[in-house]
C-alpha positions as CSV (number, residue, x, y, z in Angstrom):
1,X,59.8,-2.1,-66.6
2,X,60.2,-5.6,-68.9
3,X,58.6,-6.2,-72.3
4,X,55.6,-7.7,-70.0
5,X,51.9,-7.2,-72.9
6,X,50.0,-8.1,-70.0
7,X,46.8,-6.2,-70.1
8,X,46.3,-3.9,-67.4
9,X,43.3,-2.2,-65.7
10,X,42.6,0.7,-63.4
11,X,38.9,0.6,-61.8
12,X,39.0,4.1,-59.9
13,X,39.4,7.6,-62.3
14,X,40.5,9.7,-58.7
15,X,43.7,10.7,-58.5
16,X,45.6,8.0,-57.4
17,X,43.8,5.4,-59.6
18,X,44.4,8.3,-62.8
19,X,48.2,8.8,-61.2
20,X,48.3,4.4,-61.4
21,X,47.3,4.2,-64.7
22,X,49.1,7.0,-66.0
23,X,52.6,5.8,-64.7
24,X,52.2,2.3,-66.5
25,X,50.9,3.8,-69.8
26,X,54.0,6.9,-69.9
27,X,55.9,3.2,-69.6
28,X,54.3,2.0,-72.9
29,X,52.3,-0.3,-71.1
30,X,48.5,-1.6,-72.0
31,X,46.4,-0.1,-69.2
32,X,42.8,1.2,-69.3
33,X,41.1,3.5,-66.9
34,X,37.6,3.6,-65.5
35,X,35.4,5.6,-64.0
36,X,31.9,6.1,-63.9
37,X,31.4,9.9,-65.1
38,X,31.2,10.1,-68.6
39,X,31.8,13.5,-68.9
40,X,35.5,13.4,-67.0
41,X,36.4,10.0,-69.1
42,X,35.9,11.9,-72.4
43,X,37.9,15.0,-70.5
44,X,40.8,12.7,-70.0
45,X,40.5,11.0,-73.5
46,X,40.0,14.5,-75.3
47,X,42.0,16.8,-73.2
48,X,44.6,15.0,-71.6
49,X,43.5,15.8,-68.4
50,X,41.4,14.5,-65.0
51,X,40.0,18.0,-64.6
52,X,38.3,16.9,-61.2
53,X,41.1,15.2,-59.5
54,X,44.4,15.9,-61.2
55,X,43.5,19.1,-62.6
56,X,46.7,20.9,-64.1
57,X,48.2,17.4,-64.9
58,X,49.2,16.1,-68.4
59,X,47.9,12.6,-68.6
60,X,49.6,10.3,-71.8
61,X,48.2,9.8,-75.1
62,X,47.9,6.6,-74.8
63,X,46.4,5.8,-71.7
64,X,43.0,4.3,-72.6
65,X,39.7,5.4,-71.0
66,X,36.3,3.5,-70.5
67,X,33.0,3.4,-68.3
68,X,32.1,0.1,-69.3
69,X,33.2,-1.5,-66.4
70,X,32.5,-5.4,-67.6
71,X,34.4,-5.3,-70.8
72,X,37.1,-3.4,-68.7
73,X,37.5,-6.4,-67.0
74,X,37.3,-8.5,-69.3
75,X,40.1,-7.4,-71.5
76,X,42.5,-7.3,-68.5
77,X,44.8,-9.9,-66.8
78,X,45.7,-7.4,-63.9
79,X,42.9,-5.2,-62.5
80,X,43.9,-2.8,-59.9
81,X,41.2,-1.2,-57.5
82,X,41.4,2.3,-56.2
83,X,37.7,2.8,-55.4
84,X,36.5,4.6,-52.3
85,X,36.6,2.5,-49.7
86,X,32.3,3.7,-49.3
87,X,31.8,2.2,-52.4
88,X,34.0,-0.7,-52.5
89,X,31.4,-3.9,-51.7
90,X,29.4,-2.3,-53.9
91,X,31.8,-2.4,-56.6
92,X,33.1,-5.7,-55.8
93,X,29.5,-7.3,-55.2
94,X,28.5,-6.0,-59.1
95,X,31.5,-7.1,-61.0
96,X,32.9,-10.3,-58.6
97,X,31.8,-13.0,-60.6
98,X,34.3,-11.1,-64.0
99,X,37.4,-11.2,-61.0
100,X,37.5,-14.7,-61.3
101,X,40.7,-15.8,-62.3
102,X,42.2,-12.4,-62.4
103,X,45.4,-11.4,-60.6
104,X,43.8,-8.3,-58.4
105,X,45.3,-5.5,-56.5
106,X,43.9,-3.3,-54.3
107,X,44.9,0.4,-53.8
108,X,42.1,1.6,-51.1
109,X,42.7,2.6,-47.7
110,X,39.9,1.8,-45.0
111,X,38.4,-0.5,-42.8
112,X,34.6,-1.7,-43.0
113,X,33.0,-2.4,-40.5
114,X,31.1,-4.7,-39.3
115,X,33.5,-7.1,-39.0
116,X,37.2,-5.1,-39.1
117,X,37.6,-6.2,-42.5
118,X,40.4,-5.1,-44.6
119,X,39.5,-4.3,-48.7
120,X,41.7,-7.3,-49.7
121,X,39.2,-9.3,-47.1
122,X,36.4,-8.0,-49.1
123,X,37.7,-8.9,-52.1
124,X,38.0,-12.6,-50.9
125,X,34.6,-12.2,-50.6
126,X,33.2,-10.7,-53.4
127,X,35.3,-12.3,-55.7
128,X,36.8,-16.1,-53.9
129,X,38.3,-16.8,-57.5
130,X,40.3,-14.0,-57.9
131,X,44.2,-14.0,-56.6
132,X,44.5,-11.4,-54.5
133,X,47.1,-8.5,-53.4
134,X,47.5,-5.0,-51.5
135,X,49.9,-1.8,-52.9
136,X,50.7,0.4,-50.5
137,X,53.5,3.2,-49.3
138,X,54.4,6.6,-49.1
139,X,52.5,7.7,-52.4
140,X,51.0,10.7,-52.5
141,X,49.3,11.2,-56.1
142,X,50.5,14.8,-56.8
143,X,54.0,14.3,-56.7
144,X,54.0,10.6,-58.4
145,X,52.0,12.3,-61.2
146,X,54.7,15.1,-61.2
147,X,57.7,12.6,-62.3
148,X,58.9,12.7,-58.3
149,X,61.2,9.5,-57.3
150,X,58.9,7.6,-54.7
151,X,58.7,3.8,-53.9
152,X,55.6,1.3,-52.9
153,X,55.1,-2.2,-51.8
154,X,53.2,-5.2,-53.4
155,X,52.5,-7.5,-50.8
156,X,50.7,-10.8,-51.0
157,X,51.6,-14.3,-50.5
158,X,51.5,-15.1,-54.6
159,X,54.9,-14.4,-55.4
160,X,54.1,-14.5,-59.1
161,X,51.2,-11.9,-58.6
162,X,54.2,-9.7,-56.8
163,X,56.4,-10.1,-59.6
164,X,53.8,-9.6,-62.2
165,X,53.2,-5.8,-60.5
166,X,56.8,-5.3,-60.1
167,X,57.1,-5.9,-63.9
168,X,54.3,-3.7,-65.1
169,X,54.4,-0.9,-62.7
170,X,58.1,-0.6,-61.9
171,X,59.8,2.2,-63.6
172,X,63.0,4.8,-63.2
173,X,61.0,6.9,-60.8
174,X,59.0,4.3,-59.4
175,X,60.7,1.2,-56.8
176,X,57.9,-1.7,-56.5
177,X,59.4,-3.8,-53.1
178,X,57.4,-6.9,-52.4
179,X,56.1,-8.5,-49.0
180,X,54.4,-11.5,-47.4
181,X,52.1,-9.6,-44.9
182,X,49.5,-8.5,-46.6
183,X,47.6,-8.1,-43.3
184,X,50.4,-5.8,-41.9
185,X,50.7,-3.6,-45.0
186,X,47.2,-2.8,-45.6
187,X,46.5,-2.1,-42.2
188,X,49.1,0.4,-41.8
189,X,47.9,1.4,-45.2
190,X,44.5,2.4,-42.7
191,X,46.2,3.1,-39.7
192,X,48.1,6.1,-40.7
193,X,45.5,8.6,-41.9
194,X,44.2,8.7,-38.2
195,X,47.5,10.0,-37.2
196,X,47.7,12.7,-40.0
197,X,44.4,14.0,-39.0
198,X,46.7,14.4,-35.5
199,X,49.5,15.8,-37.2
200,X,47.5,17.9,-39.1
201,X,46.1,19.9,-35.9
202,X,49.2,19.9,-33.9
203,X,50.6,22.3,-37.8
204,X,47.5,24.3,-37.4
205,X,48.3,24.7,-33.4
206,X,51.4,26.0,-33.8
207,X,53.2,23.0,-32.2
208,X,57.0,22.6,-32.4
209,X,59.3,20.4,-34.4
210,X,60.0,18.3,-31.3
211,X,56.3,17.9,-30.5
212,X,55.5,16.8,-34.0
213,X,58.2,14.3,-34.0
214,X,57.0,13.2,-30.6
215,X,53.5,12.8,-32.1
216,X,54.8,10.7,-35.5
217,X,56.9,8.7,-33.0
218,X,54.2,7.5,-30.4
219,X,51.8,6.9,-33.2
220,X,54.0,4.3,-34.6
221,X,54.5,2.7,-31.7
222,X,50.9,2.8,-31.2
223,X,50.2,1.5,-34.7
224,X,52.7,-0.9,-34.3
225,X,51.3,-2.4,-30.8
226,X,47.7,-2.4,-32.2
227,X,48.7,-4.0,-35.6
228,X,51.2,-6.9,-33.3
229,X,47.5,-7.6,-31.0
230,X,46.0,-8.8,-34.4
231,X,48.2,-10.5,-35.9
232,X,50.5,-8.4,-38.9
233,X,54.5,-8.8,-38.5
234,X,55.9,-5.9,-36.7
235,X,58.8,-5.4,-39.0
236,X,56.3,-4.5,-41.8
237,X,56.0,-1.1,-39.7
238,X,59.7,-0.2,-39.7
239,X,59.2,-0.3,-43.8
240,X,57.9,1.9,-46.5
241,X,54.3,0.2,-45.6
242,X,54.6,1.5,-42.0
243,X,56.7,4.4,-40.9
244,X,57.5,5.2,-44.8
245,X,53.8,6.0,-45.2
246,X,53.3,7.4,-41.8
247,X,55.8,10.3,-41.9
248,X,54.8,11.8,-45.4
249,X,50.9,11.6,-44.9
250,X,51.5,13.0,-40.9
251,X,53.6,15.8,-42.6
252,X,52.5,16.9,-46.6
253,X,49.3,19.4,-46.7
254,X,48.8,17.5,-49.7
255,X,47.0,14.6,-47.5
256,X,43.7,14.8,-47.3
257,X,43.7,13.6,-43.8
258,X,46.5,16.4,-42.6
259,X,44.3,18.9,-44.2
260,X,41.0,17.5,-41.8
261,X,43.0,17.8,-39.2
262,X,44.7,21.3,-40.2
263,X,40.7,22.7,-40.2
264,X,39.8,21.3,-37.2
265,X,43.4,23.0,-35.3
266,X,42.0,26.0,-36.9
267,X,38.6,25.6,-35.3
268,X,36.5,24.3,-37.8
269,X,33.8,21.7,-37.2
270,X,34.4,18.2,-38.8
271,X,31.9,18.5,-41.4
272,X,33.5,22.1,-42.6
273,X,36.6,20.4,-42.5
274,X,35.6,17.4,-44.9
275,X,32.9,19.6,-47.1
276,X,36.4,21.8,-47.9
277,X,38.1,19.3,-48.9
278,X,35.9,18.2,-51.2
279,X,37.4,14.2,-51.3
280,X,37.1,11.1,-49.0
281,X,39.7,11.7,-46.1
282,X,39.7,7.9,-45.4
283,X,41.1,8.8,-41.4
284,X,37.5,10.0,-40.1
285,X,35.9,6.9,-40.7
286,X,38.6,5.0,-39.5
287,X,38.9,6.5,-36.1
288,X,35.7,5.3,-35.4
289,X,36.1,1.9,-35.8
290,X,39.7,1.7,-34.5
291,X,38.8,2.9,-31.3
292,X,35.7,0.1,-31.4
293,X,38.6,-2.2,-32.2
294,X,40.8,-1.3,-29.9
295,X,38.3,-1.0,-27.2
296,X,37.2,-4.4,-27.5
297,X,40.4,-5.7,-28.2
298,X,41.8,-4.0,-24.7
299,X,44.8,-2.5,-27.2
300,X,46.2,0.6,-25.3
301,X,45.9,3.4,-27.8
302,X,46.1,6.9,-26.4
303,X,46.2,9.0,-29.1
304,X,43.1,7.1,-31.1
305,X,41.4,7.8,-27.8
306,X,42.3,11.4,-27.5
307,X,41.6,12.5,-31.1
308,X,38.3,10.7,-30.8
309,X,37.2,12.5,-27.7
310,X,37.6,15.8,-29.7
311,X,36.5,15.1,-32.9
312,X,32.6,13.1,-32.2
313,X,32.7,13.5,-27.7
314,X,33.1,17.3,-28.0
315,X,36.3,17.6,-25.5
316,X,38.2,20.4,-25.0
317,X,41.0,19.9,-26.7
318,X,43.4,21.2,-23.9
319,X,41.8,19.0,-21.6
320,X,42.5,16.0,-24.0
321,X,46.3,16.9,-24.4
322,X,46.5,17.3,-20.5
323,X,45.3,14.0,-19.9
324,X,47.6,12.7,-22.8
325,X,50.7,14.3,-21.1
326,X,50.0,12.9,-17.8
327,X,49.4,9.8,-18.6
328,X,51.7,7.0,-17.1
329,X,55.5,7.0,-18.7
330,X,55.9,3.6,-20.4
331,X,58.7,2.1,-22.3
332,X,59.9,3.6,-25.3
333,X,60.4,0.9,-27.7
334,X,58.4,-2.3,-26.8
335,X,60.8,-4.6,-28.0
336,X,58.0,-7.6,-27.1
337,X,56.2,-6.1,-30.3
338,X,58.9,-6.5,-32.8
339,X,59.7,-9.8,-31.2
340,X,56.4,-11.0,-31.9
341,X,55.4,-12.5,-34.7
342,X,52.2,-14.5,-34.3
343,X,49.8,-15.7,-36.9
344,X,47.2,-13.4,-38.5
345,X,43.9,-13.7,-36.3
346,X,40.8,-15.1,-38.5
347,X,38.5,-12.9,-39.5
């Protein structure tokens, strides 16, 4: 990390946005987290501690705490977002105007629909002044909190808003790598927690190593043809944005999705599964509208299409693998995706 006094902000006090902030402050950097519960803020600013979502976790002295979410703002040139993607527009539409001019990053994972629109697209909207960019990558918050050596990616088409996260957030156990395709990395960003909830249940099935690598396998390829249909660069799917991210949500019990999709292999309904959780698992909501999508798009998705005719059309689940496994043979690698690079559809 440089010298950079930059002023930083967090808007987002569950554990990733707490894990964010925490990294840049242990780094001596000027960062301030919010959130809206008072009672957690003065937690973290007494204790040390997010006792909700990082409980357990020793959070530095010096990382500042607020919920006034205007003069957070205000006394940042960097505002990162890791808000619910439920809550986002509503976020966005109450502090837009105080974005202007701001260099903005957003952390969240999902899709909104209507209208298939990525956070960074709602951002555009909420807040047309504001300069805009996506972080995403194999990053679960647990194990970044712990110290563990991990690596993300910045991607927007400001290089100077890519370096400006590379300098503040960069650090011995943290590699920032930037990108172009924003498009392509936040939507794998979304993509992959349907496949975990997949993963998940094939663990709590019993299923072997092969079929779990079969599974991770076909789903980038899926991800991968679906993400090529609209638009993204294919070779943003063979980095840390795309498979990286991929293979340690479809195979840590610390994701929230795998853990969805653990419950419902064990025969738990979808709302026991979620209600035990206790957190958003971003992957339910995004089923839904990626089989609309894909649907309407004509994309060829199997596994979206199985996992959604067990989790909300009440299939048999060995009726849905059968018809998976005797499904027409294909190609292997579509090497017409990842020599594809057509321009990001409009919105």
């Amino acid at each position: 990390m440089t010298d950079s006094k930059a002023a930083v902000c967090v808007l987002g006090g569950g554990s990733f946005g707490t894990t964010l902030a925490n990294l840049m402050a242990c780094e001596g950097q000027n960062v301030t987290l919010w959130l809206r519960d008072q009672d957690v803020a003065d937690h973290i600013r007494t204790q040390h501690e997010n006792p909700r979502y990082l409980p357990g976790y020793k959070l530095d002295a010096r990382l500042q705490v607020s919920t006034d979410i205007e003069a957070t703002i205000a006394a940042a040139d960097l505002v990162f977002l890791a808000i619910p993607s439920g809550a986002f527009r509503s976020v966005l539409q109450e502090v837009g105007p105080s974005l202007a001019g701001k260099q903005v990053v957003s952390t969240t994972k999902g899709i909104e629909q209507p209208g298939f629109l990525m956070m960074s697209q709602i951002v555009e909207q909420e807040a047309p002044q504001a300069k805009v960019a996506v972080l995403s990558g194999p990053n679960l918050a647990k194990e970044m909190a712990a110290g563990e050596l991990t690596a993300t990616v910045i991607a927007s088409e400001d290089e100077a808003l890519c370096n400006a996260v590379q300098d503040v957030l960069g650090s011995k156990n943290l590699r920032v790598y930037a990108s172009q395709d924003r498009y392509g990395v936040e939507l794998g960003g979304a993509l992959k927690n349907v496949y975990a909830i997949i993963s998940g249940m094939a663990v709590a099935l019993g299923m072997g190593e092969n079929t779990k690598s079969m599974l991770i396998t076909r789903a980038l390829a899926e991800m991968t043809r679906f993400a090529v249909h609209m638009g993204a660069n294919p070779l943003t799917f063979l980095g840390l944005a795309g498979v990286g991210d991929l293979i340690v949500t479809c195979m840590s019990p610390q994701s929230r999705n795998f853990r969805v999709g653990h419950a419902l292999g064990k025969g738990e309904t979808l709302e026991e599964g979620v209600a035990r959780l206790g957190q958003v698992a971003e992957g339910v909501n995004t089923l839904k509208t990626l089989k609309q999508k894909a649907d309407e798009e004509g994309v060829y998705m199997p596994l979206v299409a199985g996992l959604h005719a067990i989790v909300f059309e009440q299939q048999p689940l060995g009726q849905v693998i059968g018809k998976l496994m005797s499904a027409e043979q294909k190609h292997d690698v579509e090497f017409s995706a990842f020599m594809s690079c057509t321009p990001i559809k409009e919105q």
